[in-house]
C-alpha positions in Angstrom: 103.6 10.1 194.5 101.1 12.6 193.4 102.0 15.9 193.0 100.7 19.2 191.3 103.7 21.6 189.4 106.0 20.4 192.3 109.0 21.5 189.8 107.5 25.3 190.3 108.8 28.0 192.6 108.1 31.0 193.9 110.6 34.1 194.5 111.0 37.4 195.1 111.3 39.6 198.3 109.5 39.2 202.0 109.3 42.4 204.2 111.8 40.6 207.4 110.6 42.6 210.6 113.8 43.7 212.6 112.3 44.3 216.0 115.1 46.1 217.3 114.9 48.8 214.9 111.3 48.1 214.0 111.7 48.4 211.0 111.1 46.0 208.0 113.9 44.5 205.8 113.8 43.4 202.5 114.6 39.7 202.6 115.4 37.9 199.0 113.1 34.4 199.4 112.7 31.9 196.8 110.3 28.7 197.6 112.2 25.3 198.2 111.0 21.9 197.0 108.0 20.9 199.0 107.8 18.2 201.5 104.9 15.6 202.3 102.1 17.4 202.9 103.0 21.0 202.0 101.0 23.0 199.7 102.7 26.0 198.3 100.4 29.3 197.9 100.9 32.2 196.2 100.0 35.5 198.9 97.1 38.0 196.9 96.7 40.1 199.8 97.2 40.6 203.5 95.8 42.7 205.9 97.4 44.2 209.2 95.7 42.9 212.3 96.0 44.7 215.4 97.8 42.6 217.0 100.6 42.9 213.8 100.7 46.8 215.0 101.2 45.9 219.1 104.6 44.2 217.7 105.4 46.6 215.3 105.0 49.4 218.2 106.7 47.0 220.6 104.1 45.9 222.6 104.4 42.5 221.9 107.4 40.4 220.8 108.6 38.5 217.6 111.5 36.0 217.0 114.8 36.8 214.6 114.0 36.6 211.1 110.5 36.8 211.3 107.7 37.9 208.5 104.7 39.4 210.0 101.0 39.3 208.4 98.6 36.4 209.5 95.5 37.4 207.6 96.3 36.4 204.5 94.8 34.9 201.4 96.2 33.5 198.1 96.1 30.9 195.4 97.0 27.4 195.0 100.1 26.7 193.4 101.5 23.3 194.1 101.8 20.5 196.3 103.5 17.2 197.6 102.3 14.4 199.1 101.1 10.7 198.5 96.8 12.1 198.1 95.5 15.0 196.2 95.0 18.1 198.5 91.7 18.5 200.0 90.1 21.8 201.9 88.4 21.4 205.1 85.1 19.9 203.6 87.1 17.4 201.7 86.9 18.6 198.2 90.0 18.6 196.4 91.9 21.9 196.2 92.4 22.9 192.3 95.6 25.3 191.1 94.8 28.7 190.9 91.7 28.1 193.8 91.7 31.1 196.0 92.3 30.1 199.9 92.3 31.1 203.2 93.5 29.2 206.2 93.5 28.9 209.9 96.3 31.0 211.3 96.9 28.2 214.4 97.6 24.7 213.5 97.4 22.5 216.2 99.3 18.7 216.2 96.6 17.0 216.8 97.7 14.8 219.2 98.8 16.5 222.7 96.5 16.9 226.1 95.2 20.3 225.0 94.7 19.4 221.2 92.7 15.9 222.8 90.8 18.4 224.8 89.3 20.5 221.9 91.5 23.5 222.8 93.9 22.8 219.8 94.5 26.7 219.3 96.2 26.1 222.8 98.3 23.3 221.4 102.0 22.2 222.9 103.5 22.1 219.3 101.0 24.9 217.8 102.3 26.8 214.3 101.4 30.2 213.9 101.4 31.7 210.4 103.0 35.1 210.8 103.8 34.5 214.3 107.4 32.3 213.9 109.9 31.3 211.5 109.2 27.9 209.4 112.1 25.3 210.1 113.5 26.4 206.9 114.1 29.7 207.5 111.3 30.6 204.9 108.7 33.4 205.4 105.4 31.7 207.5 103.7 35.3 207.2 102.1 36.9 204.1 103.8 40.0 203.8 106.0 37.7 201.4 105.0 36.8 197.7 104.5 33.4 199.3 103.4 30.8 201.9 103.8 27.5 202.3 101.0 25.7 204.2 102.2 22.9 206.7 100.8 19.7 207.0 97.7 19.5 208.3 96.9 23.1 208.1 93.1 23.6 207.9 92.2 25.0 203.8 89.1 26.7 203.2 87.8 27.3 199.6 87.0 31.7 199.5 83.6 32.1 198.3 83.3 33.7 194.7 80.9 36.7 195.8 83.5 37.6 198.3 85.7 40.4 197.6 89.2 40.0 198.9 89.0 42.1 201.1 86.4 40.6 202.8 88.2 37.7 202.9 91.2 38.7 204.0 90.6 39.3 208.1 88.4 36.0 208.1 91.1 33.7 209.2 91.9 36.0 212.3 88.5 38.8 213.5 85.6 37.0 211.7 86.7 33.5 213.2 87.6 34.8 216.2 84.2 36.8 216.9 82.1 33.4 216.0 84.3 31.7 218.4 83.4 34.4 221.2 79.9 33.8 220.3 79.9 29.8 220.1 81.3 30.3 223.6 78.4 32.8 224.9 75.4 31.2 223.7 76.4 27.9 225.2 75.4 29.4 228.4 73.3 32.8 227.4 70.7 33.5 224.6 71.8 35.4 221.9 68.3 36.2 220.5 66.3 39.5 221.9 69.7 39.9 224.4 70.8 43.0 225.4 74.9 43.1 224.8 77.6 45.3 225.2 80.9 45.2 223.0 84.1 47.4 224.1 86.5 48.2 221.4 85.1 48.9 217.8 87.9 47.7 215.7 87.5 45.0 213.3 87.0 43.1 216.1 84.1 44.9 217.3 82.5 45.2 214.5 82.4 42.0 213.4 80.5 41.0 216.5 78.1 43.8 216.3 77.3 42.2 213.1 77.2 38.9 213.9 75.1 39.6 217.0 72.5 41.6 214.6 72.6 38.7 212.3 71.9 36.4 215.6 68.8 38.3 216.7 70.5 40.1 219.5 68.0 43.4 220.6 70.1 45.8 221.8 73.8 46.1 220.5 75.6 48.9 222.5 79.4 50.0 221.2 81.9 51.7 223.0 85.1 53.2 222.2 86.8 56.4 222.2 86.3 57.3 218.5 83.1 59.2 217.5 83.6 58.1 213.7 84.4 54.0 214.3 81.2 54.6 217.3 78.8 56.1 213.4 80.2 53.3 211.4 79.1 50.6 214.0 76.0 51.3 213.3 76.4 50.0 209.8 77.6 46.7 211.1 74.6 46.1 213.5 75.1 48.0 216.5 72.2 50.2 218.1 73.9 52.6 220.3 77.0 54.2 220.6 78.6 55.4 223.6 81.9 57.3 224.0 84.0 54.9 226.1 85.1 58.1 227.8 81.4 58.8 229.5 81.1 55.5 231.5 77.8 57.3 233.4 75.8 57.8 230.0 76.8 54.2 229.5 75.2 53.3 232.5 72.0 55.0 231.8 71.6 53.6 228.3 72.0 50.1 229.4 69.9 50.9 232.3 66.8 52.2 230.1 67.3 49.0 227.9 66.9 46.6 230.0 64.7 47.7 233.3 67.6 48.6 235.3 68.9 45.0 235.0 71.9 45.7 232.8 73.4 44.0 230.1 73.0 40.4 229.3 76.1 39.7 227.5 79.3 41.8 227.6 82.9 41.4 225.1 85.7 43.2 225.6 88.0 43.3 222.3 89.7 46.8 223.4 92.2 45.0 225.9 92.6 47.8 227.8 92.0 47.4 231.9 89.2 49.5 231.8 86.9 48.2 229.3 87.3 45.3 231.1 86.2 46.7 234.2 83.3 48.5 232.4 82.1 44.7 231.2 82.3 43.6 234.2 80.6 46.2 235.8 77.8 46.3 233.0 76.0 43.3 233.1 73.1 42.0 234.5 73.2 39.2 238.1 73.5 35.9 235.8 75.3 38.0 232.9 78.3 36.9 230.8 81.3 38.6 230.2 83.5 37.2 227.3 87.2 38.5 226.7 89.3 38.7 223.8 90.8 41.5 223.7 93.6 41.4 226.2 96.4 40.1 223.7 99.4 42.3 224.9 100.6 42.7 228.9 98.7 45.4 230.3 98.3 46.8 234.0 96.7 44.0 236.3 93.0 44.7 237.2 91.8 45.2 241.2 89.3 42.6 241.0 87.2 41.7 243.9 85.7 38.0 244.0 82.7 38.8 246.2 81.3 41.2 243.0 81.6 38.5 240.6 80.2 35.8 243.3 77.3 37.7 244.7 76.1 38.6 240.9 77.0 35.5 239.6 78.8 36.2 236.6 80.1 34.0 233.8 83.2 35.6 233.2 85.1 33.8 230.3 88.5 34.2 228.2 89.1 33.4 224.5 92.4 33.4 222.3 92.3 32.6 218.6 89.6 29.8 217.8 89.3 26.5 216.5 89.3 25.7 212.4 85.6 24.9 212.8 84.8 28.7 213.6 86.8 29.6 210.5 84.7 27.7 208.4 81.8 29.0 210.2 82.8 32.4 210.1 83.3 32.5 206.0 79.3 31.1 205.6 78.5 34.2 207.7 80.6 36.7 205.6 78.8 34.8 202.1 75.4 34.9 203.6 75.9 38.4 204.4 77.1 39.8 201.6 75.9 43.3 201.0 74.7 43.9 204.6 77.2 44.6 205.9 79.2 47.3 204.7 83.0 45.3 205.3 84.9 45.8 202.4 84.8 49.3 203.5 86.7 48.6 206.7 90.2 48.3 204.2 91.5 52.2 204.1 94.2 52.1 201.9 96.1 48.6 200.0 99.8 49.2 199.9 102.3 47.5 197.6 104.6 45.0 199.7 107.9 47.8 199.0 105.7 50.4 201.2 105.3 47.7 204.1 106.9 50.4 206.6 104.6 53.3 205.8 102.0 50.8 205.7 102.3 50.0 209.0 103.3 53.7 210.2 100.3 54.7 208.7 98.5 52.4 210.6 99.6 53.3 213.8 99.3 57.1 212.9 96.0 57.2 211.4 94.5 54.0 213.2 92.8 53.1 210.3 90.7 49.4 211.0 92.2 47.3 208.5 95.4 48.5 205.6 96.1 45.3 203.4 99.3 44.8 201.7 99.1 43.0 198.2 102.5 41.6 197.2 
């Protein structure tokens, strides 16, 4: 058997989310021995995602004895198993080697994961999402995690900055999996595109649209300030999400009176999807991504998406290829794109509870937590 400092363990105390009080509970947690195929890593940072704050505030659910926080980076440690440790690109993983990972580990094996929807997958393991067999923490607000088998490793770049790195393994990989999905129907290059929601999200596909040649990049959202700052990741316009007829007129004088080409929604909300749907272009595409918590149903009618002939397409999570896809973008980019700038504050893991009150007070688009 080959193992690497398999006799060494990690302890100390996880922030347990009680979702009847919603409040966070400090758990004692210690790492156990490791089994076949584990690799044990010690948690650096992790930020909150938005969809961390819809089950803090209730909107979405989480099981008994759960440890939130699935954007999360850290360093080797140890492992068990029969072969050395390898990332994604086969290269064997070294101690002390700063990682990311996919948050969704599929089994490989079932109709969906045979049908290259493995984030979809019948057995699928979520990283901050559920409780690991064991009863240990799967979630990085916890001084550690330990990586199942199988779980898709990806080597950080040096030049980026953790907090770059930290929201890769959820918004980055998510936005180039929005985008793999558009351009296999729709150019990318000289398009005119609108994106709903200017969270992390939001940003990170203004950016990655610049970066793809895209023309015209209109934001929308509610907030004047997030609405200035996309312009630093890309976008070309901003219009308030609350002045639907100036939206209409800008994407009207960009593209002849066609409308958009491409529309994403990551605000979740009925009405930006409406607005998407309303905004492009006959032929146009509409991707969504942000509907992630139950909302109001929409009043769609079938003729409007028939007659205009709209690609109209969903997306959770992504597939580990899109990860790995996503961290190339972030090194390439480097200095472009102001993102380490998108972490307001870093809170110790004690302060996990203001962290995530500040959050939902101050709306802030990414707090980390370093344990």
């Amino acid at each position: 058997m080959t193992a690497l400092n398999n006799h060494l363990t990690i302890d100390g105390f996880a922030m347990e989310f009680d979702s009847t009080s919603r409040e966070f509970v400090r758990r004692p947690v210690k790492s156990l021995p490791l089994e076949s195929g584990e690799l044990l890593i010690r948690v650096t940072l992790c930020t909150i995602c938005g969809s961390d704050l819809h089950t803090f505030q209730g909107r979405r659910s989480a099981p008994a004895g759960c440890v939130l926080g699935h954007e999360i980076i850290g360093e080797v440690v140890a492992w068990e198993g029969n072969e050395l440790p390898r990332d994604y690109h086969g290269h064997v993983l070294q101690p002390g080697q700063r990682v990311t990972w996919a948050m969704a580990v599929g089994c490989g094996e079932c109709f969906f994961c045979r049908h290259n929807l493995t984030q979809k997958c019948e057995r699928l393991f979520k990283y901050g999402h559920q409780v690991r067999r064991d009863g240990g923490p799967s979630g990085g607000l916890s001084p550690f995690c330990v990586l199942v088998p199988g779980t898709p490793v990806f080597p950080i770049p040096d030049c980026l900055p953790d907090e770059v790195a930290c929201p890769a393994n959820c918004a980055t990989a998510t936005v180039f999996a929005a985008i793999r999905l558009i351009a296999e129907t729709h150019a990318l290059a000289g398009a005119t595109v609108l994106i709903t929601g200017a969270g992390m999200l939001g940003l990170t596909a203004a950016a990655q649209l610049s970066d793809a040649g895209a023309e015209h990049i209109v934001v929308a959202d509610p907030d004047a300030e997030r609405l200035q700052t996309a312009r630093s990741f890309g976008a070309t316009h901003g219009i308030s999400a609350a002045d639907p007829a100036g939206l209409k007129e800008v994407l009207g004088q960009l593209s002849q009176g066609r409308g958009a080409d491409i529309a994403l929604d990551f605000a979740g909300v009925p009405a930006a999807v409406q607005t998407c749907i309303d905004a492009v272009r006959v032929g146009g595409c509409v991707l969504l991504a942000g509907s992630v918590f139950p909302t109001d149903a929409l009043a769609l009618a079938p003729e409007n998406i028939v007659r205009r002939m709209l690609t109209v397409r969903g997306l959770h999570n992504y597939q580990a290829d899109d990860l790995a896809q996503g961290l190339r973008f972030l090194e390439r980019t480097q200095g472009r794109f102001p993102f380490e700038q998108l972490v307001a504050r870093t809170f110790p893991l004690e302060q996990t509870q203001q962290a995530f009150e500040y959050a939902g007070q101050q709306r802030p688009v990414r707090l980390a937590v370093r344990p």
